[in-house]
C-alpha positions in Angstrom: -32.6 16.6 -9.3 -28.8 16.7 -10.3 -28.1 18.1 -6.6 -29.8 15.1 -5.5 -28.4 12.2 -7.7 -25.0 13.7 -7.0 -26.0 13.6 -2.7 -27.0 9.9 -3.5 -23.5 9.1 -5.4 -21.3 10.7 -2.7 -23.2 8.9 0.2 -22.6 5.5 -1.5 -19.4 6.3 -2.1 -18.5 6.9 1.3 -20.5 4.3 2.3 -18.6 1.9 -0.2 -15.7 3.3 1.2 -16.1 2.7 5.1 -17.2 -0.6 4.4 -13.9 -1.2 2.7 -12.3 -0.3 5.5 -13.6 -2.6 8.1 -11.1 -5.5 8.1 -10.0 -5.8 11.4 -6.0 -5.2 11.1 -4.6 -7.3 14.3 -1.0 -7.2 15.0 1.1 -8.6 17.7 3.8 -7.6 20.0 7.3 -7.5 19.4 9.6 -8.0 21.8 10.1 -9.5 25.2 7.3 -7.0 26.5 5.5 -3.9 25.9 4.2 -1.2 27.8 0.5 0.3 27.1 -0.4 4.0 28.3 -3.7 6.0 28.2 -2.6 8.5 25.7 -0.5 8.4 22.8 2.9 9.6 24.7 5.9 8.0 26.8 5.0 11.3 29.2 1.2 10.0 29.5 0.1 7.7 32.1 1.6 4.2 32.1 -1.2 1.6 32.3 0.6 -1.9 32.1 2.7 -4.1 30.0 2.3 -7.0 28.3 4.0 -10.2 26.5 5.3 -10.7 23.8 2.7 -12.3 21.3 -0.3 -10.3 22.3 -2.3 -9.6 19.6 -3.9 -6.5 19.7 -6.2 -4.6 16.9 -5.1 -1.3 15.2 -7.8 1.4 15.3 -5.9 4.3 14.9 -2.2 5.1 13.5 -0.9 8.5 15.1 2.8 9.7 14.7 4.6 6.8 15.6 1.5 5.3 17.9 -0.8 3.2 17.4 -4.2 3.2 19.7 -5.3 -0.9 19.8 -7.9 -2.6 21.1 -7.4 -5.9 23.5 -9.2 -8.9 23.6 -11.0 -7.2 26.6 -12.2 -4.4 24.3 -10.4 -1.7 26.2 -8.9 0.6 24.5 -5.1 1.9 25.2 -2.2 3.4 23.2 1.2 1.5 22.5 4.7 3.3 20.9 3.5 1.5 17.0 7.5 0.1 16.6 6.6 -2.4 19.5 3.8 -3.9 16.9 4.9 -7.0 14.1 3.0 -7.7 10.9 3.0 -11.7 12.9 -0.5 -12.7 13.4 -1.0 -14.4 16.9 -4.7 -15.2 18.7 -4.9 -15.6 22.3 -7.8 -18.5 23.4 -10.9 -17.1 24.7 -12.6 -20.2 26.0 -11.9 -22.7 29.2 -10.4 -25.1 26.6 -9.8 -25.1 23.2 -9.8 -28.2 21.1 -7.1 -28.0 18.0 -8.5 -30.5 15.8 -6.6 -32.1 12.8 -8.9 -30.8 10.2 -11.8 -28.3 10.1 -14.2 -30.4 11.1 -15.9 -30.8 14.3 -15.4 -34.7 13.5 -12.2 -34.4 12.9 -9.7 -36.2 15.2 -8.7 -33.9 19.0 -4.7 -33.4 18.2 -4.4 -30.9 21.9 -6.2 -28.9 24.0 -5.8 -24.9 24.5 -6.6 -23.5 28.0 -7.5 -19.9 28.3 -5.4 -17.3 27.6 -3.1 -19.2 25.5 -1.4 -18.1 22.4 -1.2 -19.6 19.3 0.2 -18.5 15.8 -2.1 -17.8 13.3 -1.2 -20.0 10.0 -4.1 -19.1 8.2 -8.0 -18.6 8.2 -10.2 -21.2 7.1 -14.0 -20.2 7.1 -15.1 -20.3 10.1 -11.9 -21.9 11.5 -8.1 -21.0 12.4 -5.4 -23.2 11.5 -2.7 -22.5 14.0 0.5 -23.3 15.7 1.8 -23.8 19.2 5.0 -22.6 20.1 6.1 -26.2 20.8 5.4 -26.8 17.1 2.0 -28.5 17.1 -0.6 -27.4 14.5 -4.3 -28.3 13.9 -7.3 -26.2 13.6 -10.0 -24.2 15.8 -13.3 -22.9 15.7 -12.6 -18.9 15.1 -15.1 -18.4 18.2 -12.9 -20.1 20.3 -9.6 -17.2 19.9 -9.3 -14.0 19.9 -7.5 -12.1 17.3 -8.2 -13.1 13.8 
């Protein structure tokens, strides 16, 4: 009985534990560009680079590297110093509206095309309150970006 309770308590506790642990941790790139490879080494293969801005999730930190996941899902390696704490989300639909509150009644301030990214202010709900480079803010739905 003992055996078992104990079984039970170190189950939930690992379970308590992973589920701690879920938070997405996004990060962006640093830098005028970055270069992504298929393994965590300069030596491996050399898939492509991208932009500075691109926000990327951490799923693994190794040795200086950190294995990320794009807005695409595909997974790829990138050297971890080429990564800043600054949250960005990149626009995943035809046209984002930024509205001036969260509120889908709230007044249209600019539109977002696809693939556009934004700074992430802060997180609202279910919305982002974000910034365009040219220094317009106002809010989207969190469905419509990637990276939060």
């Amino acid at each position: 009985m003992i055996v078992r309770l104990l079984s039970c308590a170190i189950t939930a506790g690992f379970i308590g534990w992973a589920g701690a642990g879920a938070a997405a941790d996004f990060r962006s790139v640093t830098g005028n560009a970055a270069v992504l490879y298929d393994a965590p080494s300069a030596k491996s293969k050399k898939l492509y680079v991208v932009s500075q801005g691109y926000p990327f999730e951490v799923v693994v930190l190794v040795e200086g590297w950190s294995k990320v996941r794009d807005a695409n899902g595909d997974l790829t390696w990138i050297e971890s110093k080429q990564l800043s704490d600054r949250r960005t989300v990149l626009v995943n639909v035809p046209l984002a509206q930024v509205r001036e509150a969260a509120d889908d009644n709230s007044r249209v301030l600019f539109q977002a095309q696809q693939n556009v990214l934004l700074d992430l202010v802060e997180v609202a709900g279910g919305w982002l309150r974000v910034r365009h480079r040219d220094g317009q803010s106002g809010f989207i739905k969190i469905a419509q970006a990637w990276g939060a």
